[in-house]
VMD Tcl script that builds the backbone (N, CA, C; Angstrom):
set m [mol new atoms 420]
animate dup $m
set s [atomselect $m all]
$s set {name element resname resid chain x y z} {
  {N N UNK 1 A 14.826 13.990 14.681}
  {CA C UNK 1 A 14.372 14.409 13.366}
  {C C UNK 1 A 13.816 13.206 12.605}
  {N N UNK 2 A 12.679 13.364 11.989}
  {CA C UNK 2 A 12.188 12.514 10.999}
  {C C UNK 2 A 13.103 12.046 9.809}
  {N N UNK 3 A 13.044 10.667 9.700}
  {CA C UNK 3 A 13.875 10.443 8.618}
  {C C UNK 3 A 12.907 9.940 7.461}
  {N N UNK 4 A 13.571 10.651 5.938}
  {CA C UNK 4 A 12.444 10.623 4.949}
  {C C UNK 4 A 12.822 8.465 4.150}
  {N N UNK 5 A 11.650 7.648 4.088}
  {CA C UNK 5 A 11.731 7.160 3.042}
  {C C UNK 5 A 12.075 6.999 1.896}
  {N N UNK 6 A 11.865 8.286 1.383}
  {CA C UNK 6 A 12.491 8.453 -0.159}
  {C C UNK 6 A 11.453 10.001 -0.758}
  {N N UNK 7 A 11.486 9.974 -1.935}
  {CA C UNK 7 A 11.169 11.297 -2.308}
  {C C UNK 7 A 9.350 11.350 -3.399}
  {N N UNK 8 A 8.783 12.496 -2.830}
  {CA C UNK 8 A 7.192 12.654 -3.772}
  {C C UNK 8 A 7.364 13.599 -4.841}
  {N N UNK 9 A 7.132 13.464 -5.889}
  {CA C UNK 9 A 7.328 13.605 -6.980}
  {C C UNK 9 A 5.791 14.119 -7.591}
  {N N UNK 10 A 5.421 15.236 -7.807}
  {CA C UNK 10 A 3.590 15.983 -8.282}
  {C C UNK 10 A 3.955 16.484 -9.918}
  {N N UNK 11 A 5.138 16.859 -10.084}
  {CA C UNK 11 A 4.324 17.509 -11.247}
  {C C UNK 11 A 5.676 17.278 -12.468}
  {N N UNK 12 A 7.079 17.727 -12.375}
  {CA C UNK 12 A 7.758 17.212 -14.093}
  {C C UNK 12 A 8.080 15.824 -13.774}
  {N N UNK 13 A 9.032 15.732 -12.778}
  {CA C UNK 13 A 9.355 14.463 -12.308}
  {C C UNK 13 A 8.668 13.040 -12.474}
  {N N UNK 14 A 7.066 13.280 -12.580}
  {CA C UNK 14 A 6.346 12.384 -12.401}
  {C C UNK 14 A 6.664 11.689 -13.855}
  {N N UNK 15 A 5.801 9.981 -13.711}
  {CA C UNK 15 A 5.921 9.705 -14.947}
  {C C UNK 15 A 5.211 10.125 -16.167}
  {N N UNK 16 A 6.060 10.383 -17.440}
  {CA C UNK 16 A 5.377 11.195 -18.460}
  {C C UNK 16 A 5.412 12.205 -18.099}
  {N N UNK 17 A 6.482 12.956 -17.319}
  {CA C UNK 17 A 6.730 14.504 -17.483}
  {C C UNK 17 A 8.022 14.661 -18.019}
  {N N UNK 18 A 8.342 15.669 -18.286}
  {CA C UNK 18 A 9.530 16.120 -18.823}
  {C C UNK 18 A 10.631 16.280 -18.247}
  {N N UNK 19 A 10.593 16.070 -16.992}
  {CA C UNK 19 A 11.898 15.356 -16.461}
  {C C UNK 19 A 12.055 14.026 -15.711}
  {N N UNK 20 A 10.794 13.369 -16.031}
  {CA C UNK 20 A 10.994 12.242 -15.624}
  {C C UNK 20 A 12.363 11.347 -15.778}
  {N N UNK 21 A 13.194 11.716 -17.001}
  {CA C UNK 21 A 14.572 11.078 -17.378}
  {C C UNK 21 A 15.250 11.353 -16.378}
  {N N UNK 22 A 15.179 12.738 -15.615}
  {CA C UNK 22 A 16.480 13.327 -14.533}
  {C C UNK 22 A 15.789 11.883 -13.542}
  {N N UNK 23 A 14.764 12.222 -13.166}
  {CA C UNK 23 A 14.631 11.330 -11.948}
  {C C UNK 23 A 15.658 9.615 -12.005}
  {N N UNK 24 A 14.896 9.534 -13.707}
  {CA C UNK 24 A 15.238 7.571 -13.584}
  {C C UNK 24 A 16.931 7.742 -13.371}
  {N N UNK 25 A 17.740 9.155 -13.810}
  {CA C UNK 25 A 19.168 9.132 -13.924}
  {C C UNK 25 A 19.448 8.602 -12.424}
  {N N UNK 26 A 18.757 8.633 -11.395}
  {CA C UNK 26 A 18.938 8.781 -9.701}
  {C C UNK 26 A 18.853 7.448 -9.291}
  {N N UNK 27 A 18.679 6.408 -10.492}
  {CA C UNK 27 A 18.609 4.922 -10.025}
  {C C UNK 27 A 17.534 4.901 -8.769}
  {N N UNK 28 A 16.587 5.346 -8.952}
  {CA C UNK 28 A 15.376 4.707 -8.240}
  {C C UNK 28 A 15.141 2.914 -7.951}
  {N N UNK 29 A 14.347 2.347 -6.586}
  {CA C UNK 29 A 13.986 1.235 -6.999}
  {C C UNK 29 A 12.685 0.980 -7.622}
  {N N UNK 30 A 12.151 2.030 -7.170}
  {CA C UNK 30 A 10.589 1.785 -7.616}
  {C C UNK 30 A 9.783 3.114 -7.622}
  {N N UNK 31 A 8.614 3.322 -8.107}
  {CA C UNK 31 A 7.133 4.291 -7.308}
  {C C UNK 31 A 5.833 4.069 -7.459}
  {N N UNK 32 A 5.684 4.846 -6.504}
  {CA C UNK 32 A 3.868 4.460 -6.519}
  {C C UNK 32 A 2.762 5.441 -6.732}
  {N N UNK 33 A 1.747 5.413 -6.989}
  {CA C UNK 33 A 1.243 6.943 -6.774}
  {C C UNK 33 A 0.935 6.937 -5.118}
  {N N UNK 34 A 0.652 8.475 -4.912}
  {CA C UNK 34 A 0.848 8.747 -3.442}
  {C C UNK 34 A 0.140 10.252 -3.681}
  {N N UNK 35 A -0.272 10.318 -2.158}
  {CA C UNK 35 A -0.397 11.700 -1.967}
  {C C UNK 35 A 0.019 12.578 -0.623}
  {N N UNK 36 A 0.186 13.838 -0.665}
  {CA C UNK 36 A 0.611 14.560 0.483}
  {C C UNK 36 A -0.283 15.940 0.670}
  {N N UNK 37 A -0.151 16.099 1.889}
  {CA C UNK 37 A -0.891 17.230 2.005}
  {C C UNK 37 A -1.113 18.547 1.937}
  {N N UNK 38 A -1.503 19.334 0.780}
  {CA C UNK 38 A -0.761 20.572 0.185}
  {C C UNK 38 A -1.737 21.304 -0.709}
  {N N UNK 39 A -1.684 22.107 -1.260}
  {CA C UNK 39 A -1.963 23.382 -1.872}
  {C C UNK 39 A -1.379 22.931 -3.224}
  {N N UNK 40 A -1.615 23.006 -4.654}
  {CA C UNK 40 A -0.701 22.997 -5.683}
  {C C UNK 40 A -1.491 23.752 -6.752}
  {N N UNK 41 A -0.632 24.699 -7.074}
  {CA C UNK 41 A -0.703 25.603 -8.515}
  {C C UNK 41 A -0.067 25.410 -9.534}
  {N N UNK 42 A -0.559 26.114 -10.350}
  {CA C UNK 42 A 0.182 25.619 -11.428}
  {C C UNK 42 A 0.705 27.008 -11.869}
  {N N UNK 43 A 1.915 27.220 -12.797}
  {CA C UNK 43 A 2.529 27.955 -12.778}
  {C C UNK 43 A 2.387 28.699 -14.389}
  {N N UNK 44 A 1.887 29.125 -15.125}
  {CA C UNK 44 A 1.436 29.281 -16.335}
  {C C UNK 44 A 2.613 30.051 -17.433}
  {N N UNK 45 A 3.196 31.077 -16.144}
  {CA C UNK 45 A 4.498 31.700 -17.372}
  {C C UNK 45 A 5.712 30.198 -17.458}
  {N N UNK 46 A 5.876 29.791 -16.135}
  {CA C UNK 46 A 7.273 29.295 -16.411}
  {C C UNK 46 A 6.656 27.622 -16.228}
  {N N UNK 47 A 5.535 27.245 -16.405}
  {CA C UNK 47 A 5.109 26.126 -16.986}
  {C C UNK 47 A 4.969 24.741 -16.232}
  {N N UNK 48 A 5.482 24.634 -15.028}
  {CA C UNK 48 A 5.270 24.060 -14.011}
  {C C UNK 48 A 4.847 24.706 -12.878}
  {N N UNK 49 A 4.186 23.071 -12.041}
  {CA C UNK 49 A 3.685 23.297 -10.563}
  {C C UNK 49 A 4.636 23.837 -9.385}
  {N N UNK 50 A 3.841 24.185 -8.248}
  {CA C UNK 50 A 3.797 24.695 -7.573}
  {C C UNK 50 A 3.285 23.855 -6.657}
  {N N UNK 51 A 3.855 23.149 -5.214}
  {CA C UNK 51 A 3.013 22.706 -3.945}
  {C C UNK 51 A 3.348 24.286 -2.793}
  {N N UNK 52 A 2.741 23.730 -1.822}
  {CA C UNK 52 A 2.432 24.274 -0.749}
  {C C UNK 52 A 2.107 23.574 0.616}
  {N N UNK 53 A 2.812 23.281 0.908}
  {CA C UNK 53 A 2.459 22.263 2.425}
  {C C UNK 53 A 1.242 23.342 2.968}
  {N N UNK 54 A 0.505 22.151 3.189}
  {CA C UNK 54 A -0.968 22.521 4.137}
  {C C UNK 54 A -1.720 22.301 5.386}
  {N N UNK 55 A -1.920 21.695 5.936}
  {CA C UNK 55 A -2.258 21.296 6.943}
  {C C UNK 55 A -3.701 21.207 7.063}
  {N N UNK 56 A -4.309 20.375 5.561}
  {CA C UNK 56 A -5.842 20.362 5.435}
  {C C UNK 56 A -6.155 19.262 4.632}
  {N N UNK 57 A -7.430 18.817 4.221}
  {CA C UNK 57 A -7.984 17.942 3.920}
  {C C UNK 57 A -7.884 17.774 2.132}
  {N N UNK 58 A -7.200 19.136 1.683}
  {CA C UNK 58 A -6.391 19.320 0.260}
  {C C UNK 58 A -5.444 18.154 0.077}
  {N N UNK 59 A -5.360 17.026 -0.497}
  {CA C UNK 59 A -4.333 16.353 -1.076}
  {C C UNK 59 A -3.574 16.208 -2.367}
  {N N UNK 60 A -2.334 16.409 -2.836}
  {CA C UNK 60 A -1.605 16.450 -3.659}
  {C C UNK 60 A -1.508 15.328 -4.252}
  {N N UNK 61 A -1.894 14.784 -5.687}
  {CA C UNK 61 A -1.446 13.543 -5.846}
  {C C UNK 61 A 0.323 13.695 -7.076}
  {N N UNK 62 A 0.563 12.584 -6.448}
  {CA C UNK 62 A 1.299 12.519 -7.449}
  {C C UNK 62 A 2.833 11.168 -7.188}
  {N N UNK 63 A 3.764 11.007 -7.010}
  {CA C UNK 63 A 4.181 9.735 -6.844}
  {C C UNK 63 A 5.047 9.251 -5.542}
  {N N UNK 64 A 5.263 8.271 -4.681}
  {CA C UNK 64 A 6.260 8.025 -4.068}
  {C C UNK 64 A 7.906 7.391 -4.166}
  {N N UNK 65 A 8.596 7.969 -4.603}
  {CA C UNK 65 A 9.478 7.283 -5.475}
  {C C UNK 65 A 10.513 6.949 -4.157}
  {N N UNK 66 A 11.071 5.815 -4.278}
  {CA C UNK 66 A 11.771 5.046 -3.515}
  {C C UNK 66 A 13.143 4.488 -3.716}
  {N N UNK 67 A 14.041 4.383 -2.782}
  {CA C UNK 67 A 15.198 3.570 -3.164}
  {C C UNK 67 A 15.815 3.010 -2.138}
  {N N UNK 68 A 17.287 2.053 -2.952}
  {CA C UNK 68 A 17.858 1.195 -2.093}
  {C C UNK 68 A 18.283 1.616 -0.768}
  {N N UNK 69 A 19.066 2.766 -0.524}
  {CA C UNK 69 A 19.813 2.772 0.793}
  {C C UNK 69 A 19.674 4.457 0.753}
  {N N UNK 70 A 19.876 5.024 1.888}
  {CA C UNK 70 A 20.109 6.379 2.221}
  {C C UNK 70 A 21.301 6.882 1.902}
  {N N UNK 71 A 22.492 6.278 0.841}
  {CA C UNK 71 A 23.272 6.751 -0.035}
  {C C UNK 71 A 22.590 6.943 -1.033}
  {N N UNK 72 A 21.842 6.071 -1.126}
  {CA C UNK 72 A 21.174 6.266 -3.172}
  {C C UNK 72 A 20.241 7.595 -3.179}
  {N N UNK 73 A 19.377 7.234 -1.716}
  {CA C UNK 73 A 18.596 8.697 -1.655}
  {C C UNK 73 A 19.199 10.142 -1.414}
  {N N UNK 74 A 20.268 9.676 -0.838}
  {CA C UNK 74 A 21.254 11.617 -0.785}
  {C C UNK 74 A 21.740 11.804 -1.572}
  {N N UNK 75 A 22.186 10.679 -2.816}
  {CA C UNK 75 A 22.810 10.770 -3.997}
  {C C UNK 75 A 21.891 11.638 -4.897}
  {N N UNK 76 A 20.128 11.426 -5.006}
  {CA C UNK 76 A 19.850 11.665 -6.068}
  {C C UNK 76 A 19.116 12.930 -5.516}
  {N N UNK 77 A 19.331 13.023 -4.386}
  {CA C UNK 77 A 18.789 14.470 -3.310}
  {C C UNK 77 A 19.719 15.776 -3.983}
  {N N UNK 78 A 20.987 15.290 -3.878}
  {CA C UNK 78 A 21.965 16.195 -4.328}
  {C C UNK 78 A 21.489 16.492 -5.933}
  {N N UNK 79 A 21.274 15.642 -6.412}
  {CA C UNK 79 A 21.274 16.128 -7.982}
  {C C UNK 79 A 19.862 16.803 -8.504}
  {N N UNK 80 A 18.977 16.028 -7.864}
  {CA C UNK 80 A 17.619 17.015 -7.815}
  {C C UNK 80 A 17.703 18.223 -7.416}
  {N N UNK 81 A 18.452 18.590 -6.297}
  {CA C UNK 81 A 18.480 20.003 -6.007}
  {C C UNK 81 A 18.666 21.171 -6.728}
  {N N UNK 82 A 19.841 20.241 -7.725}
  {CA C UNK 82 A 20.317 21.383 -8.884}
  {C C UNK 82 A 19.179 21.429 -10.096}
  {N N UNK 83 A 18.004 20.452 -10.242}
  {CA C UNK 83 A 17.138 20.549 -11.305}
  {C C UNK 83 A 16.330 21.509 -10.708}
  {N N UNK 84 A 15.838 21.711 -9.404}
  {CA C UNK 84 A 14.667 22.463 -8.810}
  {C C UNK 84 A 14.737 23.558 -7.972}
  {N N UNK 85 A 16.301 24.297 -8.450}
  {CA C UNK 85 A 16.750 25.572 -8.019}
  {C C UNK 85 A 16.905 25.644 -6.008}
  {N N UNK 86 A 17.043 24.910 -5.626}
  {CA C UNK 86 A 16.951 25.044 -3.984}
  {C C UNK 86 A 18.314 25.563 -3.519}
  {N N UNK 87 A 19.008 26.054 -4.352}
  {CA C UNK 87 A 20.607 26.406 -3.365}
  {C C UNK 87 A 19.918 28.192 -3.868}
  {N N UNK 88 A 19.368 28.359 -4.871}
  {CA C UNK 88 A 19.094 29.821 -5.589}
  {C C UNK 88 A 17.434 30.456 -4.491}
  {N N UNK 89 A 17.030 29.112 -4.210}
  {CA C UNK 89 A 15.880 29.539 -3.010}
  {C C UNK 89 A 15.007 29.362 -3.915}
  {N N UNK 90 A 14.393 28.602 -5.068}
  {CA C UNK 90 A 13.439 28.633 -5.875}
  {C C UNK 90 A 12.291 27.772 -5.353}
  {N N UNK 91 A 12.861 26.670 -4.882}
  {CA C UNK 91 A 12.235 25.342 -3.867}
  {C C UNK 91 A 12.965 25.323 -2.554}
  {N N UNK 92 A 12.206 24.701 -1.879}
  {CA C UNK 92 A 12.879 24.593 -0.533}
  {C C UNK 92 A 12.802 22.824 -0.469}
  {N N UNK 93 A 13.467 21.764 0.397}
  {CA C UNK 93 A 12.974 20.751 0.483}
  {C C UNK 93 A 12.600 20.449 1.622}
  {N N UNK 94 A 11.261 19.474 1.963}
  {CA C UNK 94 A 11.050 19.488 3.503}
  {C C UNK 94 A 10.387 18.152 3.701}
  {N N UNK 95 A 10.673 17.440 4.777}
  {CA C UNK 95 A 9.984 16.057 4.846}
  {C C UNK 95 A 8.320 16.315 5.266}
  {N N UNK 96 A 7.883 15.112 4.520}
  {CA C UNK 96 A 6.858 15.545 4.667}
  {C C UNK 96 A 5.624 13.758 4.768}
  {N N UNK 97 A 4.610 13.822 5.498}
  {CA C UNK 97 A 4.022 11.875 5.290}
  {C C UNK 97 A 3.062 12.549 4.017}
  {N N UNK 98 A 3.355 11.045 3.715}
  {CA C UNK 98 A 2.919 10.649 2.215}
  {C C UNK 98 A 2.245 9.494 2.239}
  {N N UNK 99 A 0.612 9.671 1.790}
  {CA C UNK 99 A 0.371 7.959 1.806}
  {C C UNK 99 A -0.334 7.372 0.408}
  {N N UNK 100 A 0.177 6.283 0.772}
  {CA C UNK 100 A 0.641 5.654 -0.718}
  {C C UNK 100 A -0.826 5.277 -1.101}
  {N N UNK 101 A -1.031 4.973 -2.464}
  {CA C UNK 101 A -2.198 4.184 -2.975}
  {C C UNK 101 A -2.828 3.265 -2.079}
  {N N UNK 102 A -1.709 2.402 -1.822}
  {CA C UNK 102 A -2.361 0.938 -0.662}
  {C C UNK 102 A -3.004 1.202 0.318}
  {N N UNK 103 A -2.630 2.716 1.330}
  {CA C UNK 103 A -3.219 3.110 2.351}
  {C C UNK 103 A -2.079 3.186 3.645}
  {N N UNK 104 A -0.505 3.146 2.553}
  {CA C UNK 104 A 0.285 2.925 4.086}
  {C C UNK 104 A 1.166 4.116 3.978}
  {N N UNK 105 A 1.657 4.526 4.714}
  {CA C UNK 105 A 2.334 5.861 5.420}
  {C C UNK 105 A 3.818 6.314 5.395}
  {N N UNK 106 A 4.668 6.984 4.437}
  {CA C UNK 106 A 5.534 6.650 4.534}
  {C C UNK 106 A 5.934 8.448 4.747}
  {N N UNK 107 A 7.359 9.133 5.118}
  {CA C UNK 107 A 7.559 10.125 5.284}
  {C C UNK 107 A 8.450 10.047 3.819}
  {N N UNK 108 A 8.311 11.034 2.996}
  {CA C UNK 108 A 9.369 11.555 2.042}
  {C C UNK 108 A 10.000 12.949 1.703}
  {N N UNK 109 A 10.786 13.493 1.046}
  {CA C UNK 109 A 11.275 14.353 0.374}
  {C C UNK 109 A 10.407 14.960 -0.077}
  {N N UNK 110 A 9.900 16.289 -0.656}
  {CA C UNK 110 A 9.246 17.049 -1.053}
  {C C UNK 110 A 9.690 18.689 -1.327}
  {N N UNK 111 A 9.527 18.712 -2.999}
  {CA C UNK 111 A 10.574 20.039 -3.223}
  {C C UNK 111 A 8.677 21.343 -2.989}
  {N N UNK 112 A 9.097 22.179 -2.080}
  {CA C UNK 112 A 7.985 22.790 -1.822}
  {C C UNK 112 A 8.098 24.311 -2.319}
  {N N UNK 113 A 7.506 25.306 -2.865}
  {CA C UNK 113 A 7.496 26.398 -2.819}
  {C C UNK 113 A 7.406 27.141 -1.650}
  {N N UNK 114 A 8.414 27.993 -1.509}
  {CA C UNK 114 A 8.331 29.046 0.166}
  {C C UNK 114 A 7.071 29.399 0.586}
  {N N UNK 115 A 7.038 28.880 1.386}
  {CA C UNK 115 A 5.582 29.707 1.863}
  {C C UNK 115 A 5.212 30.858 1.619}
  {N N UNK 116 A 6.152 32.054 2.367}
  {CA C UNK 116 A 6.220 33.688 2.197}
  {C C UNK 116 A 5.648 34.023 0.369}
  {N N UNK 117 A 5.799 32.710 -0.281}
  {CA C UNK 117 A 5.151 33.075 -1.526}
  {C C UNK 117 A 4.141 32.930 -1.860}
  {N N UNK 118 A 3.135 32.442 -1.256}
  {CA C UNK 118 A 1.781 31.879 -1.304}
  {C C UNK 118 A 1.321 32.956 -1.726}
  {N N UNK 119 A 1.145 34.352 -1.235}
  {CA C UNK 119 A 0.449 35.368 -1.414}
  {C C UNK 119 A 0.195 35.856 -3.408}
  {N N UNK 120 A 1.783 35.688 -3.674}
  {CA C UNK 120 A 2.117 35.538 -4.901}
  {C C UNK 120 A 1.690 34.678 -5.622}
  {N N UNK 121 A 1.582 33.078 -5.340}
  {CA C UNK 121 A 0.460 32.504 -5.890}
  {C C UNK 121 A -0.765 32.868 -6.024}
  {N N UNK 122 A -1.566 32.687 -5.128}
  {CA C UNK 122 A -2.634 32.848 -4.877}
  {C C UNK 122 A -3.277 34.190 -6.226}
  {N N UNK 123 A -2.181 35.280 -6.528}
  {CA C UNK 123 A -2.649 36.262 -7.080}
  {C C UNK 123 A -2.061 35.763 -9.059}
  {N N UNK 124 A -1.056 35.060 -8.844}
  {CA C UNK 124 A -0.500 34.634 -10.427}
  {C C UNK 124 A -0.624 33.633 -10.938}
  {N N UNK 125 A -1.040 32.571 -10.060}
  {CA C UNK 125 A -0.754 31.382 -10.536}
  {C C UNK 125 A -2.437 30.289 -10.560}
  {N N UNK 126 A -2.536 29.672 -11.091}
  {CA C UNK 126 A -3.728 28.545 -11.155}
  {C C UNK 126 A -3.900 27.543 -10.019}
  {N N UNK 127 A -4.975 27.951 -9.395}
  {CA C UNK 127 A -5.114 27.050 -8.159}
  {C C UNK 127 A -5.800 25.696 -8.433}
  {N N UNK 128 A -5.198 24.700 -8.067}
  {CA C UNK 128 A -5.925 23.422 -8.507}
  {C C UNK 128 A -6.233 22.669 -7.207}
  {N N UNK 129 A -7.630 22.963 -7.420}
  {CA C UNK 129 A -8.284 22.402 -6.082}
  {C C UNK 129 A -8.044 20.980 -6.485}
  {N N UNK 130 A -8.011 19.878 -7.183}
  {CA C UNK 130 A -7.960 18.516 -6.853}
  {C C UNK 130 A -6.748 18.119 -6.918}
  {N N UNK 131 A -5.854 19.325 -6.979}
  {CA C UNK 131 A -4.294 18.841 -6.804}
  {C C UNK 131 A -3.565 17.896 -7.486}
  {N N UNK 132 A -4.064 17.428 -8.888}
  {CA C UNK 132 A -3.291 17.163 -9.899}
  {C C UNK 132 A -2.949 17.339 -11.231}
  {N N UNK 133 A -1.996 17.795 -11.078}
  {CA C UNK 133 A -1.009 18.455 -12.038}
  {C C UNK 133 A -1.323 18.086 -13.670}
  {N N UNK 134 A -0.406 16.676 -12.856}
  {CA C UNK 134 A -0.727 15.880 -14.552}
  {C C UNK 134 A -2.735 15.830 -15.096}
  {N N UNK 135 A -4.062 15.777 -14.326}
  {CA C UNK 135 A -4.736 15.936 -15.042}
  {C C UNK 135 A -4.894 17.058 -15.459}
  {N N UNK 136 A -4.303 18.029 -15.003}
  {CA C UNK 136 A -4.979 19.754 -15.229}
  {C C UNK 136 A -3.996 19.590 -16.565}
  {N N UNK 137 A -3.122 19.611 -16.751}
  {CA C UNK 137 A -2.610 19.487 -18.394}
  {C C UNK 137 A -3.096 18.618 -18.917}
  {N N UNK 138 A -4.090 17.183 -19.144}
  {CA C UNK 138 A -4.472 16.540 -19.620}
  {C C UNK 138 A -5.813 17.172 -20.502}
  {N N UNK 139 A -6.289 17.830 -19.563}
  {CA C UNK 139 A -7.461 18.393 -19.646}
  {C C UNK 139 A -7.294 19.730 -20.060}
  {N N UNK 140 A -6.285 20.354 -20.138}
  {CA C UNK 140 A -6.314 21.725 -20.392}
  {C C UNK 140 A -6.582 21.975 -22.130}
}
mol reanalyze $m
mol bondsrecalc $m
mol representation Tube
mol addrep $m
């Protein structure tokens, strides 16, 4: 099994979102921007994004966030879970490569929407072809 680096972060989490505080609570060492390969909507009733693992030339931007040891990362795995509904089935988490600004490759964490829901996107939700979050609210 692939082992993740640390965790990608697209849309509250990121910096200057509204849960960016939960994240810094997880004692991070660092992040970068990054991207992964995915589908992302945006979610208009309940106000956040939406990814979609893809397997296309669609890239997600948004951050690589990193830490000290694979305690610190299961530590803050566990507590993210409870911000992004994954025991209720709201997110799923799945490793996934991520490459960073610089151009280098790392595998991370990634809270994904079920697939089986795509269909449901596709019909409710805002498709953002350049796959970032934070500009589509910048700009909205």
């Amino acid at each position: 099994m692939t082992e993740a680096d640390g965790i990608f972060v697209y849309g509250t989490l990121r910096e200057g979102g509204s849960n960016h505080a939960w994240l810094n609570r997880t004692h991070p060492v660092g992040a970068c921007r990054a991207t992964a390969a995915g589908r992302l909507f945006h979610l208009p009733l309940e106000g956040y994004p939406a990814m979609v693992a893809a397997l296309s030339e669609t890239r997600v931007h948004g951050e690589f966030v990193g830490y000290e040891d694979d305690g610190d990362l299961d530590s803050a795995l566990a507590d993210l879970d409870a911000l992004e509904g994954v025991e209720e089935g709201l997110f799923v988490r799945q490793i996934l490569p991520v490459r960073l600004e610089s151009g280098q490759e790392f595998h991370a964490w990634v809270y994904l929407f079920p697939e089986d829901r795509l269909p449901r996107l596709e019909r409710e939700a805002v498709e953002l072809p350049g796959g970032d979050w934070s500009l589509y609210l910048a700009e909205g």
